[in-house]
C-alpha positions in Angstrom: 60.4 28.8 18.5 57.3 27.5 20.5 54.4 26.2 18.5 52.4 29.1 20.1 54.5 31.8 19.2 54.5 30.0 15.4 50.5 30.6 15.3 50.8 33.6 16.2 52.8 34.9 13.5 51.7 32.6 10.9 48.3 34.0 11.5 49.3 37.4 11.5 51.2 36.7 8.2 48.1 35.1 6.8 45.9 38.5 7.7 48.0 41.1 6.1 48.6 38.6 3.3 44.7 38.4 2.9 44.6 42.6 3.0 47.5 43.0 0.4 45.4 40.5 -2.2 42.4 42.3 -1.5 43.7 45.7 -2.0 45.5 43.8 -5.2 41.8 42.6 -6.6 40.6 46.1 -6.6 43.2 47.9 -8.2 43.3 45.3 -10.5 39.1 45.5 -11.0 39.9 49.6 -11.6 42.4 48.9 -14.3 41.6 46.5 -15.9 37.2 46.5 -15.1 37.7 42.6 -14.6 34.7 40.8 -12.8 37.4 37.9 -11.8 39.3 40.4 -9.9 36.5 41.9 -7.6 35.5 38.3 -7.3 39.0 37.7 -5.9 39.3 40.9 -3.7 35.8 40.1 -1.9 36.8 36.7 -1.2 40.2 37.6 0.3 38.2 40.4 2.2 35.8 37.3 4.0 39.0 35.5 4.3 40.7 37.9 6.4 37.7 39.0 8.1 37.3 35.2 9.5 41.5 35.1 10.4 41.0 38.3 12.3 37.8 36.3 14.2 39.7 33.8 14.6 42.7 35.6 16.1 40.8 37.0 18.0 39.4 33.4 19.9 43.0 31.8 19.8 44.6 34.9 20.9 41.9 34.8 24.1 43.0 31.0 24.8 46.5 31.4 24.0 46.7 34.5 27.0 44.9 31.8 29.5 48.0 28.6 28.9 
């Protein structure tokens, strides 16, 4: 496996990894009405909004190697 086909899916992994804990956070915030929990769920939500920009830059240089 090239080292470019590797970031690809590790990033990709890392995105819907970042969407399942989010969605986690707020079901967990509904049960449970814990301020830790939406904490957690908005911070996964930045994090997976900055993978998906940043997919979106390597993705563009990986297309031009």
């Amino acid at each position: 496996m090239s080292l470019r086909i590797f970031h690809v899916v590790f990033v990709t992994v890392s995105i819907a990894l970042s969407i399942f804990v989010a969605i986690w956070g707020v079901h967990e915030y509904i049960v449970s009405r814990s301020n830790g929990a939406l904490a957690l769920s908005a911070a996964f939500v930045i994090c997976g909004a900055i993978l998906i920009w940043y997919a979106n830059h390597v993705f563009k240089k990986l297309r031009e190697l």
